[in-house]
C-alpha positions, 0 to 999 in steps of 0.5 A: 495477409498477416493476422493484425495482432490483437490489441492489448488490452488494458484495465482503465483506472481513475484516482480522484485527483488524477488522469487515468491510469491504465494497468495490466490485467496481471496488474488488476487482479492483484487488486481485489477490489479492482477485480470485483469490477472486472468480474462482473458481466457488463464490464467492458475493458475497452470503455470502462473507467473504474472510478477510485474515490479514495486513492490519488494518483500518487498513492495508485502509481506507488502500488503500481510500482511496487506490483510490477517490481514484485510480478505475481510474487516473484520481483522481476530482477535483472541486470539494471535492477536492484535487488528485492532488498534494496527496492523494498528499503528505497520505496519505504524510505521515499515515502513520508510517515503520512505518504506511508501511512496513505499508502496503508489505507490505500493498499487496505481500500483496494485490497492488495495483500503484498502490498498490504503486508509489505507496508504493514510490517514496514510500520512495524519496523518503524514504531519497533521499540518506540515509546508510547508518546511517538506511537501516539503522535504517529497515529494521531491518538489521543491520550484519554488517560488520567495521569494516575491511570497512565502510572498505574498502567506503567507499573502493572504492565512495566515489562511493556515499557522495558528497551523502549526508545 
């Protein structure tokens, strides 16, 4: 009689607005925070649900994506895949500036350094070169400087503002 094969075991997660999600071991561990969980000792993977209070399913779905696109560093290609080049610019460009920058919060909030690098620099690229006011706007700030503060700063540090969008 054959050994029944052993069940595979999966890591059970729940974004606040959605079902349940299960993931890979492989996949959890790349979430720190995720793996503060599982190494506690009354964890059980079999009846344990991990609650995510600040992430939605969308943005837990789009760092699935790309973890398991990019396996423990390495991005899994084959034949019928794109490259890691064409992946990395068509899950940037899906993504809305607020999507994306969600995507950073949640990335941060569960602490996943690829991908918390990979959207850094994406957000980088993206404010590259640009003036104050579309950083501003980008990030929501809001300009507390005196109009004559704002020139004084201007001038000073002119170098600042040289090849600027």
């Amino acid at each position: 009689m054959a050994d029944a094969p052993e069940p595979k075991i999966t890591i059970s997660l729940k974004p606040f607005d959605g079902d349940v999600v299960e993931v890979s071991p492989a996949i959890a561990k790349q979430m720190q925070t995720i793996q503060s969980f599982i190494e506690e000792d009354s964890f059980d993977a079999s009846t344990t649900v991990i609650p995510l209070p600040n992430i939605s399913a969308f943005q837990l779905n789009k760092i699935i994506d790309y973890l398991n696109y990019h396996r423990n560093g390495k991005a899994v290609v084959d034949n019928n895949k794109m490259s890691v080049k064409q992946f990395d610019e068509t899950f940037v460009k899906e993504l809305n500036d607020d999507q994306l920058k969600e995507l950073l919060l949640a990335a941060n909030y569960l602490n996943v350094k690829d991908v918390l690098d990979f959207l850094c620099q994406a957000v980088a690229d993206l404010i590259q070169n640009k003036s104050v006011i579309y950083v501003r706007n980008f990030f929501g700030v809001v300009n507390d400087y005196t109009t004559a503060e704002e020139e004084e700063i201007r001038q000073t540090h002119a170098w600042a503002f040289e090849g600027v969008d």
